[in-house]
C-alpha positions, -999 to 999 in steps of 0.1 A, spaced: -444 754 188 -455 749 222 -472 714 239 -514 723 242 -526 691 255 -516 656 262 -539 630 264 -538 592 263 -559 568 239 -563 529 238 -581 503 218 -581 467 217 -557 449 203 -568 414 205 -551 398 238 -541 430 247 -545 467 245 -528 493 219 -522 527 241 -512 557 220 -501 591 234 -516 622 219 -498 651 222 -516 683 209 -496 718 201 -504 756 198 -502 754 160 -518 723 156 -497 700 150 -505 662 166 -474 642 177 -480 607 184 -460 576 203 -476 542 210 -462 526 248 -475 493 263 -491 485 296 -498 448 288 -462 434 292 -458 436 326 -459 476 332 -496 485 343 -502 523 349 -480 535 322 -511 560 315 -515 573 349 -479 584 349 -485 603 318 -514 621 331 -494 627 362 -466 643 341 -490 663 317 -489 695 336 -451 698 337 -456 695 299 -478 722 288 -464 754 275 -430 741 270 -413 743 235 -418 709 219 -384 713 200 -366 710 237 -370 676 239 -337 670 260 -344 696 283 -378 683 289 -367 645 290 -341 658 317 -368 681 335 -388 650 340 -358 628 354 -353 652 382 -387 652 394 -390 619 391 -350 605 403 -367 593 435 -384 566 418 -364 562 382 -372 537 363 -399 511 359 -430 523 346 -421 561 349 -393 557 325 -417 546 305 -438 566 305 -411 593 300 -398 573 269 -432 577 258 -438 610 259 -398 618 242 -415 598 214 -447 624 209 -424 649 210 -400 639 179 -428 634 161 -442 667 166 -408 683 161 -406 663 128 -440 673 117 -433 711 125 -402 710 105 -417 686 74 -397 659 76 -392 624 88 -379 615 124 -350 598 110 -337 634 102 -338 643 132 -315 612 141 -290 620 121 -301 611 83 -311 579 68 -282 552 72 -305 528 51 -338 530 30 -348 488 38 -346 476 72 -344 432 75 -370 421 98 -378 388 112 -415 374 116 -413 378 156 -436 352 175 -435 329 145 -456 297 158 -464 315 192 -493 336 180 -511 309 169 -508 285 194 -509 305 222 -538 331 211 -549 310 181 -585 332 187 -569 363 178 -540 347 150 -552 327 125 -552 297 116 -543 280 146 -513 254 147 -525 222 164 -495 198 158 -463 196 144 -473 200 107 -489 230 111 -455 243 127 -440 228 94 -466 246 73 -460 279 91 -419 275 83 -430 273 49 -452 303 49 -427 325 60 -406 315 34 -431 316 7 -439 351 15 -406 362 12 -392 370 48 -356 354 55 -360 352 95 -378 347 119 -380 339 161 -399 309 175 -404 306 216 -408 273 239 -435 244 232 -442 211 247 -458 189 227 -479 154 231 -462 128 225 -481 120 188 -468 157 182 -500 175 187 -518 200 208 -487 226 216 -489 243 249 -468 269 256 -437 270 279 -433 305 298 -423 298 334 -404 330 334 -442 347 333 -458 326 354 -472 297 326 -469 272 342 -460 287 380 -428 267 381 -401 299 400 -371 274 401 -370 277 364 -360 245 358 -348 226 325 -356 188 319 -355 163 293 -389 166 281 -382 204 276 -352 195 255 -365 172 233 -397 195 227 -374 225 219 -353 204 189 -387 192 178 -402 228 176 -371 239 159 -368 213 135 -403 210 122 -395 250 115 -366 244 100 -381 216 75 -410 240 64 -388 270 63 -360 254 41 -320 261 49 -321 296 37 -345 309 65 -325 319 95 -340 307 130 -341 327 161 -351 311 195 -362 331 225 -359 320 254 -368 351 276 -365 347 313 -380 310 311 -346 297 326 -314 303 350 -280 299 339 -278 259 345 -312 257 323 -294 280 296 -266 261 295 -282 228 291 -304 244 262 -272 251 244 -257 223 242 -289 202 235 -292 227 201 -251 233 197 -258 216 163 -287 231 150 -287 262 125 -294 293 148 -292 331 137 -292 334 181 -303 325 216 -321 354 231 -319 353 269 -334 377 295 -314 382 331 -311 408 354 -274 394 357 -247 405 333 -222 385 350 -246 352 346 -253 361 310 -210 367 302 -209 331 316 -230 314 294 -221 335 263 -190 322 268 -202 288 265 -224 289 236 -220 279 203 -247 306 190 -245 345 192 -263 355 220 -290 388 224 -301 403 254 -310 437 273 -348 442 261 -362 445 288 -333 476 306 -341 511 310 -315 537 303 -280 533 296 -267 530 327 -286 496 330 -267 488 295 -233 494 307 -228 468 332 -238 441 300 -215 462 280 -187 459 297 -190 422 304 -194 417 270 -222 396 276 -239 394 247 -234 398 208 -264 421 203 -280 444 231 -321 445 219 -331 477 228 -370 488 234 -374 519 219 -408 526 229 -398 521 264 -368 539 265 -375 568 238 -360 564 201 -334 596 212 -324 577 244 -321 550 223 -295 563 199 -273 569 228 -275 534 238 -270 522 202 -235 545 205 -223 531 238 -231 494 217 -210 509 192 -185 516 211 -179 481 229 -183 464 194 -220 452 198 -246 457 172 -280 463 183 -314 453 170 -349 469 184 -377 451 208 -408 456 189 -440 434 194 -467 461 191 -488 477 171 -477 490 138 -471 529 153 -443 514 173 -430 495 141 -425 528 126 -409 542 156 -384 513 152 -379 516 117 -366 552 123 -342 542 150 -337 513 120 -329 535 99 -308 559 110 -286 535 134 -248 525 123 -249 495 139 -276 475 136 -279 438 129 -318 428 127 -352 443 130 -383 424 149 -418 428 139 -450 408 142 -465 393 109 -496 374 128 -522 406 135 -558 411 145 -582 412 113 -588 445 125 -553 460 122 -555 479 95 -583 501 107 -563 515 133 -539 532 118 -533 554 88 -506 539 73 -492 499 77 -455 489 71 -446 482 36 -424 449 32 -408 435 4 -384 405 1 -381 405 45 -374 441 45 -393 472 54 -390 499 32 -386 530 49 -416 559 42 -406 599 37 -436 611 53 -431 636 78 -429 620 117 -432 585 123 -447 582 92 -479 567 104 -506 574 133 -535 561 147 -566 564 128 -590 576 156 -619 566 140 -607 532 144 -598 531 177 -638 540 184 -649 510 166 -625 487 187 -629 504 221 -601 491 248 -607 457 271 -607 457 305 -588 428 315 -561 417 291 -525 410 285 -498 393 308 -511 406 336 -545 390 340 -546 363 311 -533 326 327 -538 308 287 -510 281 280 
């Protein structure tokens, strides 16, 4: 089974864009992957199309080889958005292979480890304050945070990961806190009392709605440097937290202030490769390494998850996408030894579930793992018609607190 065509698709996905890969074989066989050009990666597609003719005619089951083809040609300029758009490709070509051989990717990972996956509502609160058009309803004070805590407990999950707010001082209109993307421009990253007090707030109102069995993530991204981190810490040392996720290009910086805190820290989502793992790795810097399978390719993936495995770190996968991507996580999910938690957005666009053929099934906070052959899902192409792509959208152009 040799690779036809390759061609890339997009729709829109509320403040952003879904882009989809669409890899096309001699026998007829579609193999799909979803990759991202809206969190701070623009031309993902162009590489594609760049790569595309080094692609056609070669044996889709020779993944490796063709994931190692690509990475000489490319060695010059490795990394960034071409090892994305590598990662993205690997991921059309497992499912293919699984489809050709009748059986879900996870098989080709080594078996199923675990039929239900735990996830955690991801951007719990943040939807709907920051893109409150798109995520519904909106949350306009500190009871509707409340409510929302309550909602994720009422429907069954048991997690879920909030971000950074500043609130008025009644407790009302909610603006988010992102200085590590530019909202508001502030590059010395800095970490004051107001922040503080807004971040216990946040958390708390959560925790009240959510009710002591809930576990609470906070994510703090890059929004900080290792002074800010610190103080963040200590001003939430005695609060209930599952972890701290932090984002730093620094391993040493990150040991540092893992060794300070009094929660579990995560880290690593935003690396390429496993040589960009190891350095964390071997500082021990953090207590889980998130890993973005999408980016990185579900079979580069499981080598990272091993190298994890073998410094005693658990890993847990980087997924805020569409619901193709879900599934590609739920297969590294499920066939990974060590994980500890799986991410997934709950808040969606109305339109969703027209654009794709299958949605994630969860029951009790857990996704239960399909035995359909590939991913288990693809994009419905009739929907991506009806919701044709935006031109200007995600991080790159949208300044919204």
């Amino acid at each position: 089974m040799k690779v036809k065509n390759v061609e890339t698709l997009s729709c829109d996905a509320g403040w952003r864009n879904y882009h989809f890969v669409k890899l096309t074989t001699d026998t007829g066989i579609v193999g799909w992957s979803e990759f991202d050009e809206g969190f701070g990666a623009p031309g993902v597609g162009a590489v594609i199309q760049r790569l595309t003719p080094r692609l056609i005619g070669q044996e889709v089951s020779e993944h490796e080889r063709i994931y190692t083809e690509l990475y000489t040609i490319t060695r010059p300029a490795a990394g960034g958005v071409v090892a994305l758009a590598m990662g993205a490709i690997e991921n059309a070509l497992l499912d293919a292979k699984a489809k050709g051989l009748g059986v879900p990717v996870y098989e080709l990972l080594g078996g199923r480890i675990r039929d239900r996956i735990r996830v955690y509502w991801s951007h719990c609160a943040t939807w709907r304050i920051l893109m409150s058009h798109v995520y519904k309803p909106a949350i306009t004070d500190l009871d509707g945070t409340k409510a929302l805590g309550r909602e994720v407990r009422e429907k069954g999950f048991t997690a879920l990961k909030t971000n950074l707010f500043l609130y008025d001082a009644d407790g009302r209109n909610p603006k988010s806190w992102r200085p590590g993307f530019g909202v508001p421009f502030e590059p010395g990253l800095n970490v004051e009392r107001n922040l503080l007090r807004n971040i216990v707030m946040h958390l708390e109102a959560l925790r009240e709605g959510a009710g002591p069995d809930v576990d609470i993530l906070l994510d703090l991204n890059f929004n900080a440097k290792t002074e800010g981190y610190l103080k963040i810490l200590r001003a939430i040392a005695d609060l209930d937290i599952f972890w701290v996720e932090i984002d730093t290009f620094n391993p040493q910086a990150l040991g540092y202030i893992r060794s300070h805190s009094p929660h579990p820290i995560s880290s690593c989502e935003t690396l390429l490769g496993l040589g960009e793992f190891l350095p964390y790795f071997r500082e021990q810097a953090m207590d889980v390494a998130i890993i973005d399978t999408p980016w990185n390719g579900v079979w580069q993936s499981m080598k990272i998850a091993a190298a994890a495995d073998a410094h005693e770190v658990n890993v847990a996968p980087h997924n805020f996408y569409g619901h193709l991507c879900t599934m590609m996580n739920a297969h590294f999910c499920a066939a990974v030894p060590n994980l500890r938690i799986m991410e997934t957005d709950i808040d969606r666009p109305e339109w969703d579930h027209e654009l794709f053929t299958h949605l994630p099934e969860f029951v009790d906070g857990h996704l239960v793992m399909p035995d359909r052959p590939g991913w288990g899902t693809e994009p419905n192409e009739e929907g991506l018609r009806r919701h044709p792509p935006q031109e200007s959208v995600g991080l790159l152009t949208r300044r919204k607190s």
